[in-house]
Steps between C-alpha positions, in 0.01 A plus 500: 500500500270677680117435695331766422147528580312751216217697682208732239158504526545471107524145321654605221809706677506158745529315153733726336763523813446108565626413129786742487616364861416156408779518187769638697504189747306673796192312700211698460208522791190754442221700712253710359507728835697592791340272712523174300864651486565445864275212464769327290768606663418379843497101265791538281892669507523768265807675432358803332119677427357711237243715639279680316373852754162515320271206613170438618499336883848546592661797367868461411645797735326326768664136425834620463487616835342144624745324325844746581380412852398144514774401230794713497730314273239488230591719221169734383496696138241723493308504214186749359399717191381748744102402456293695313648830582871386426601568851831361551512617891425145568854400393630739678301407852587112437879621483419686864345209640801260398411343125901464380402615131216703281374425115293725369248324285582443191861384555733258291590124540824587585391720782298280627813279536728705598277585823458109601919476467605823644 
């Protein structure tokens, strides 16, 4: 079992991660930003964070770097459906700047899973 903190500007991918986390045994913590990401993280030990890299306020390329600095032995999966021009180079720049693993949007329950374990 895992803390995992779930961070998308979106509700419903927040909602849809937080159940399918939730059912495997995991503790779930959410942000709708980078900065309420760092926000929680400076309250609350988290083993692992899903980051989405398109957000309003704080970017996710930008809070992977904060956080690979600040807390190294938090695990980061990248997440993004590349915005509205499906640019994946996101995933590839979180990967660079130290996020452990990359899902490109959509992406299974078991994936999902598999990148909180591994």
């Amino acid at each position: 079992m895992a803390t995992v903190l779930v961070t998308d500007d979106e509700y419903t991918v927040r909602y849809a991660l937080r159940t399918v986390l939730k059912r495997a045994g995991h503790i779930v913590l959410e942000a709708c930003d980078g900065a309420e990401a760092l926000n929680v993280l400076k309250n609350h030990a988290v083993d692992v964070v899903i980051l989405d890299m398109i957000m309003p306020n704080k970017e996710g390329v930008e809070t992977t770097i904060e956080i690979q600095q600040t807390y190294p032995s938090v695990k980061i999966v990248a997440i993004s459906g590349g915005g509205r021009t499906r640019n994946l180079d996101f995933l590839a720049m979180a990967q660079t700047y130290g996020a452990q693993t990359v899902l490109s949007k959509p992406f299974t329950n078991e994936q999902l899973l598999e990148s909180i374990s591994t």
